[in-house]
Every structure is written in structure tokens, then in C-alpha cells.
N, C-alpha and C positions, 0 to 999 in steps of 0.2 A: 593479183595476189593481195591487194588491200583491199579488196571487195571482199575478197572469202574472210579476209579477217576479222571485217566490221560485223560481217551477217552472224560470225561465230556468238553464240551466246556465253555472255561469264555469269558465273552464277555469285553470289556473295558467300560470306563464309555461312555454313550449317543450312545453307537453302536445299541442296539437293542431298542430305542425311536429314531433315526433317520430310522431303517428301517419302525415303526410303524407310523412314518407321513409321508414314502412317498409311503406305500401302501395304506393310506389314500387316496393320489391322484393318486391310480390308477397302481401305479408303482411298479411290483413286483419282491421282490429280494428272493436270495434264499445263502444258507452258501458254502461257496469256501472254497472246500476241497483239493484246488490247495498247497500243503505243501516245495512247490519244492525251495522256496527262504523265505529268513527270513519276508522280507514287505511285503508278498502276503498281499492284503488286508480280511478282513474274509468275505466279500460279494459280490455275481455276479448279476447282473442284469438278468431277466431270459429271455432265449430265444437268451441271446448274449451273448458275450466274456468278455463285460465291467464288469470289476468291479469296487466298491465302496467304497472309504476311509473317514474313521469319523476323525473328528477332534474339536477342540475347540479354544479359543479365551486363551491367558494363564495369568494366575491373580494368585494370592497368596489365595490360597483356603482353605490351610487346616493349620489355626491356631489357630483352638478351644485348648483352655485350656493351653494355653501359661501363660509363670510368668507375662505376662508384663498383661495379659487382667484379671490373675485374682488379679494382684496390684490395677487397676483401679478401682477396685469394694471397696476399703475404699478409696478413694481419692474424697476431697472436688470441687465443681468447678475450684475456682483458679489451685487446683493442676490439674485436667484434662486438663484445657484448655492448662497449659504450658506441660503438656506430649505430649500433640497432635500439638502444635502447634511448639515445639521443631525442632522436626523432619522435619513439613515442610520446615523451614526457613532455616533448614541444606540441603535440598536437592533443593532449590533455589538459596543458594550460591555456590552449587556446577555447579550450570547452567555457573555462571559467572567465569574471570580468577580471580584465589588465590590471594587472597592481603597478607595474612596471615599464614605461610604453617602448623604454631601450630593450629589457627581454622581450618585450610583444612583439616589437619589428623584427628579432633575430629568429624566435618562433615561425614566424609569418615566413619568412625566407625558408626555414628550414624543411617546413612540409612541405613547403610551395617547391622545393627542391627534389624533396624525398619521393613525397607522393602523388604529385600534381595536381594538391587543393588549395586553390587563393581564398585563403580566410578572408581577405578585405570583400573580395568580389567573387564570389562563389559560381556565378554565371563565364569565370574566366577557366573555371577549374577544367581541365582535360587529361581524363585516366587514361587517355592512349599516347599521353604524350612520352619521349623517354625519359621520364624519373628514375629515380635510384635505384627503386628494389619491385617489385611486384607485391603488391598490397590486397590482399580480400578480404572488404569488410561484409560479414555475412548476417541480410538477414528478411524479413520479406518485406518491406519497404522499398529495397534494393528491387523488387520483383515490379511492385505497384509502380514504381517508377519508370521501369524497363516497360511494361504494358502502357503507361501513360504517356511516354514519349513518341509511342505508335498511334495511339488516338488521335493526340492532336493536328494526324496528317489527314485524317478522315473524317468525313462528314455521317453525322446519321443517318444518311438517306444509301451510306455505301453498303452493298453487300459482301460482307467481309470475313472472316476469322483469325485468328493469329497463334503462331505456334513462336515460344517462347524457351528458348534455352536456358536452364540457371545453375549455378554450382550445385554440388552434390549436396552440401552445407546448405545452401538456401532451399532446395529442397527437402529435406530432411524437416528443417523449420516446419515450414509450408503445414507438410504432411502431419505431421504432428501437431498443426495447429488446424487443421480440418479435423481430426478427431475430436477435438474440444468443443462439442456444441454448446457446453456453458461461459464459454470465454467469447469477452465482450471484442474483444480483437480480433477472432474471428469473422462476427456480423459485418464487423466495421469494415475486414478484407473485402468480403462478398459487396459489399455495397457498393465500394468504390470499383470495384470490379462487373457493378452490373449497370454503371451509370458510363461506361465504354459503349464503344459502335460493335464493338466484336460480336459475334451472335456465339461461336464458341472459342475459347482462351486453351491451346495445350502446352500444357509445360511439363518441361521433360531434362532428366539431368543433362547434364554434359562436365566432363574430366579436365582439370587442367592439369597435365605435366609437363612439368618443367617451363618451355616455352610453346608448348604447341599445346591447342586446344583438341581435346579428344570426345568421338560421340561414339553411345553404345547401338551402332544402328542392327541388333542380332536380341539384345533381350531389353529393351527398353524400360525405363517406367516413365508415368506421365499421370499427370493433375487434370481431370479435365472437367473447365467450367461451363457448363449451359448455361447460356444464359437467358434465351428462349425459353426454356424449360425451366428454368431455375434449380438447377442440376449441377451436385459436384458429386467426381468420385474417381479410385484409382483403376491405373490399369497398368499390372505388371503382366508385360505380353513375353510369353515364351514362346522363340520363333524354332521351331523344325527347319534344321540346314541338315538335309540328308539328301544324298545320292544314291541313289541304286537302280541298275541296269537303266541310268542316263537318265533320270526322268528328278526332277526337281520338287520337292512337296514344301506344303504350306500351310499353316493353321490360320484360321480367322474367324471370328464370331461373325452370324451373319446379321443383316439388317433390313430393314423392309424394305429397300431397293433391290436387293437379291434375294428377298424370300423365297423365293422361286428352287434356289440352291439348296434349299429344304426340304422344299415341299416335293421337289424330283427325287430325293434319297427316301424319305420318309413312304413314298408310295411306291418305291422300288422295294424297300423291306418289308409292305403288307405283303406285294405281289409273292415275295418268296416265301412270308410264316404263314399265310392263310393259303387253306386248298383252292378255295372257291373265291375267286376277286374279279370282279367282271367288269366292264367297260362301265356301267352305270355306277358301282361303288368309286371307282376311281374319278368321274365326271363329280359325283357329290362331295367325295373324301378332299378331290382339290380345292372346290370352291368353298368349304368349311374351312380347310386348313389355312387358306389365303385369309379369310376373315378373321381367324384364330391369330395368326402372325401378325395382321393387322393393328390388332387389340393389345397384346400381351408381350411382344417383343420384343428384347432388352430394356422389360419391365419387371416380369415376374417369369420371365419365362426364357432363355439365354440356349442359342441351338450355336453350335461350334462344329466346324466343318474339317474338314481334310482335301485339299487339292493338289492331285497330280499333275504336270503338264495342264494347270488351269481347269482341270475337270474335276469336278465334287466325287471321293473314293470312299467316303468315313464321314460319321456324324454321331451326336451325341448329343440329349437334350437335359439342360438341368430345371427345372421348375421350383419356385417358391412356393411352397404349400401355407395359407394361413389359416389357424384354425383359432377358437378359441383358447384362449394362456393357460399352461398348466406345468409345473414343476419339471420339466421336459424341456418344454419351448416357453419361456416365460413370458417372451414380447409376441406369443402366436404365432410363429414361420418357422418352418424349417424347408431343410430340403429335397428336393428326389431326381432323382438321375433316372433316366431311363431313353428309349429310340438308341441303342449304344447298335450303331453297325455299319459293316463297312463290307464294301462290294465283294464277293466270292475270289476274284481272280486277283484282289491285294490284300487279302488276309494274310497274319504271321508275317506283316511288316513292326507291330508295335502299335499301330495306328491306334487301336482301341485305347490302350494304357495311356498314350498320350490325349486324347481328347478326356478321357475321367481325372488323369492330371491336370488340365486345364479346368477344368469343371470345379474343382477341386480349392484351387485358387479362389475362383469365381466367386466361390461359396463364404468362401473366408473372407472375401472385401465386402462381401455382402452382411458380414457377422451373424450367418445361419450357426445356430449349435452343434446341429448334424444332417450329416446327408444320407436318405434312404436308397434302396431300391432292392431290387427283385432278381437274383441271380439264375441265370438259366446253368445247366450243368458244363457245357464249354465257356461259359464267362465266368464263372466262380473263381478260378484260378486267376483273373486279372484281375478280378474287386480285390481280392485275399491279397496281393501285390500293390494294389495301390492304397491297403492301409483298412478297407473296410473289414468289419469282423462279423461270422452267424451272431444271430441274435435269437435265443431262444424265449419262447411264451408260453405261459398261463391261458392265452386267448387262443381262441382258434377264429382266423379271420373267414370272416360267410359273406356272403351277396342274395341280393337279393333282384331278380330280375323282372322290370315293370314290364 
């Protein structure tokens, strides 16, 4: 009996809801039975080397049922307000130099009570200790700090990434401070965040109520830094949780490790709109398309799949078009949809609407102005529902065939 209990694995808090939002998108990880150093992380990326480290944002979590929260349960306004307001003003003059060393010592006692920060020695401070009330100071600092207490267990030479839990607050910050590319505290973020071991950084909300920590592992959002590539950017992933006649489905953008999930839909829908498609167009049309995926893929070029019981059923490709700026597209890009289809025999699931939905998204983090395409007469009534409108011309589009 104590044999099975030692082999049992525990997992830490948010280890196994961060690996369920990132094989959400697609990303699959598998348990590192690598035992050889004390930090191994407990997850490998499958298929490579990298492993995976969890982490979180650190705040004063666990002080349910403390003296001090269940005093406040008989206490009048007046008294509440001056318990809570006590403390802040002592940990405000502690900002400032002492005028007073008899209020500084009472100060000093009273955060060190409240919130579990030793103003003398700040290396003493512990926010999981039981203080008085639960305190979140929110802001991304809190984040670089949370990321830099994980580095200094790693060495440069480790292959690693780190997924990073933060309040909704600290990411909210974040996110809005990634929009800023003329703010200088931004640069300064990226920097300090690309002088880490991590090769990619995800960070993603997580809920506190009450006393219990909550993750959204169903529609996620997440920060995510390359740092390899020197790449930021969001990903609000909307997950399909539907059942019908038993069978489980899934969205996921694909990746050049599965381009393959692609390039098998993309040439099952020549074989069905083209009369004439022969063993030779399909030999060339793959290894083109292989190269194409290669080059362009979750670049300028974003294919989103649909899987049944794990088998690809629905696809849809969105493309950045750049062209020269003109009072349309001012910075040259917009967008185009098109490849929208999905196998015969799971049509009139929805499947379609949901991938031009995701698409759709896609478009918007990308800050495209507008997305095109090309309505055939059974698809018009899904573009028309997901918001797209005719668009009538003056031009008449021609070709010209070399």
C-alpha cells in the first residue's frame, strides 16, 4: 500500500490546468519522468526535449479562517472601516523616511501582522503566511518577479518554457501595456524578459474567489512571449465543448509539426470541387503545399482545423494580404478567408461558422481592418451570420491567364 502511494504522482497547484489549456491549442505535453535533479520540471513537450515549468503570480492566499477575519464578523462599520484602514496608512508611512521611530516600530508590527511584509527585512516577508486579510497588490512587476524566481533555478544551457498564472488585474495591466509600443516600460518588460532561460513565457489569467483559486481551462486567454523569435502576442482561444452522437470535437490552429492536418483536408476539398484531380496533381499540390506551410505559417498565413474523436473534419484558412497603403488598408494588410470546408458526412454541425468565428478573432489581434472572401451560393448564408456583408463595385474583377 505505500508503494502505490509513493509512485502516485501529486501534481502542484495549476500544473495539470495549465497543461489542459495548452493542449487546448493544440500543444502537447506528456509527464517527465526525468528524476535526475531536484527542479526537473514534471512536463515535456512531446516530440522534443523542452520541458515545461508552472508557476504563478504570489499574493497571500491562504487566510481563510484567521482571528483577525472572523473578529470582523461582529464589528460595526466604524470599527471595520478603522481595521482596514489602519493598516493601510501604516504601510504608507512606511513608504516615507521615519519621523517617528515609536510609530515606525508600531507600523512595522502592523503590516508585518496584516499583510506578511517585514519592512526591516523584506527577504523575511512571506504572503502565504496566515496574515490578517488577503491582500492583492496588482501590477507587472508582480509578473517579472513571478518569471524571475523561476529562472534563477535554471541554467542557460536548460531547455525550457514556463507557463505563468497572474490575476485578471495583472493581466489586464500586461495586455494593455503590450499595446503600447511607444511606452518605454514596455521595451524595459521585453528585455528583462528576454534576458530569462525560457525560450517561450505563457501567461494566462487565473480567478481568485473567495479562498480558492480558479482557472478558466474552457476559454482561456494567454500572453505569449517568444523569445526565440522575439515574438509577443494574444491568444483568446475559444474551445468547442460539444457532444453529439458521442463523439467529442476540438478547435486548434495548426502548426508546422502538424501541417500535415492541413494539407490532408486541403486536398480532400480539391479532390471533391475539381472534376479532374489525378494522382500527379495531388504528388505535386502536397509537396508545394508542405513548402507553403513551411514558409507562411502562423505568419501571414493562420489554417484552423476542427477534430472529431482526434480526426481533422472542418478547416478554414485565413491569409494576410499585403499590398501597397491606401485609404482601405493604410499600414498595406488586410485580410482573406477562404479553404472554408468540412467533410460531407459532418456537415450542418455549425463547424463552418465556428472556424470563420475563430478566424475572425484571429484577425482582430492581428489589427487587419477587414476580412475578404469569396462566397459560393451554400456558404453566403454563413458569411451573412457571421457578420460579413455583399459588397458591391464599379470594377469588374478579370484575370489574366499566362
Amino acid at each position: 500500500m505505500k508503494k502505490e502511494k509513493s509512485e502516485k504522482k501529486q501534481y502542484k497547484k495549476g500544473e495539470l490546468e495549465a497543461k489542459e489549456i495548452l493542449e487546448l491549442m493544440g500543444i502537447q505535453l506528456s509527464h517527465n519522468d526525468d528524476n535526475s535533479e531536484r527542479n526537473i520540471p514534471d512536463f515535456k513537450f512531446v516530440d522534443t526535449d523542452e520541458c515545461l515549468e508552472v508557476t504563478h503570480t504570489k499574493h497571500n492566499y491562504n487566510c481563510n479562517n484567521t482571528i483577525f477575519e472572523k473578529k470582523i464578523q461582529t464589528m460595526n462599520n466604524k470599527e471595520l472601516c478603522k481595521a482596514y484602514n489602519d493598516p493601510c496608512l501604516a504601510y504608507d508611512r512606511l513608504k516615507e523616511k521615519p519621523k517617528d521611530i515609536s510609530q515606525y516600530k508600531k507600523d512595522v508590527k502592523t503590516v508585518k501582522e496584516h499583510y506578511g511584509y517585514d519592512a526591516i527585512n523584506p527577504n523575511n516577508s512571506d504572503s502565504k503566511n496566515r496574515v490578517n486579510i488577503r491582500t492583492f497588490e496588482y501590477s507587472v512587476d508582480n509578473i517579472i518577479d513571478a518569471i524571475k524566481m523561476k529562472n534563477e533555478k535554471h541554467k542557460p544551457k536548460d531547455n525550457i518554457s514556463l507557463f505563468c498564472f497572474v490575476t485578471e488585474d495583472e493581466f489586464n495591466l500586461l495586455n494593455k501595456l503590450m499595446e503600447q509600443d511607444w511606452n518605454g516600460e514596455r521595451q524595459k518588460f521585453l528585455k528583462q524578459i528576454d534576458q530569462t532561460v525560457f525560450k517561450k513565457i505563457f501567461i494566462c489569467k487565473f480567478y481568485f474567489n473567495y479562498c480558492e483559486i480558479e482557472y478558466d481551462t474552457k476559454n482561456p486567454e494567454l500572453i505569449v512571449i517568444d523569445n526565440e523569435n522575439n515574438k509577443c502576442f494574444k491568444i483568446i482561444k475559444k474551445c468547442i465543448d460539444i457532444t453529439q452522437k458521442g463523439a467529442k470535437h476540438e478547435i486548434l490552429y495548426v502548426k508546422k509539426e502538424n501541417k500535415n492536418l492541413a494539407t490532408d483536408l486541403r486536398l480532400e476539398y480539391f479532390k471533391k470541387t475539381y472534376k479532374t484531380f489525378t494522382n500527379k496533381d495531388e504528388i505535386t499540390i502536397r509537396k508545394n503545399l508542405d513548402l507553403y506551410f513551411d514558409c507562411h505559417l502562423n505568419d501571414d498565413c493562420y489554417v484552423v482545423i476542427i477534430r472529431e474523436d482526434s480526426k481533422p473534419v472542418s478547416s478554414a484558412i485565413l491569409n494576410v494580404i499585403c499590398k501597397a497603403p491606401n485609404k482601405r488598408f493604410p499600414d498595406g494588410r488586410y485580410g482573406e478567408i477562404y479553404g472554408v470546408y468540412t467533410t460531407p458526412n459532418k456537415r450542418h454541425n455549425g463547424y463552418a461558422t465556428k472556424l470563420i468565428q475563430e478566424l475572425l478573432i484571429k484577425a482582430k489581434e492581428l489589427n487587419l481592418p477587414y476580412v475578404e472572401l469569396d462566397a459560393s451560393v451554400d456558404g453566403k448564408p454563413i458569411y451573412q451570420k457571421c457578420g460579413f456583408v455583399e459588397e458591391h463595385s464599379d470594377y469588374t474583377k478579370m484575370k489574366y491567364y499566362c
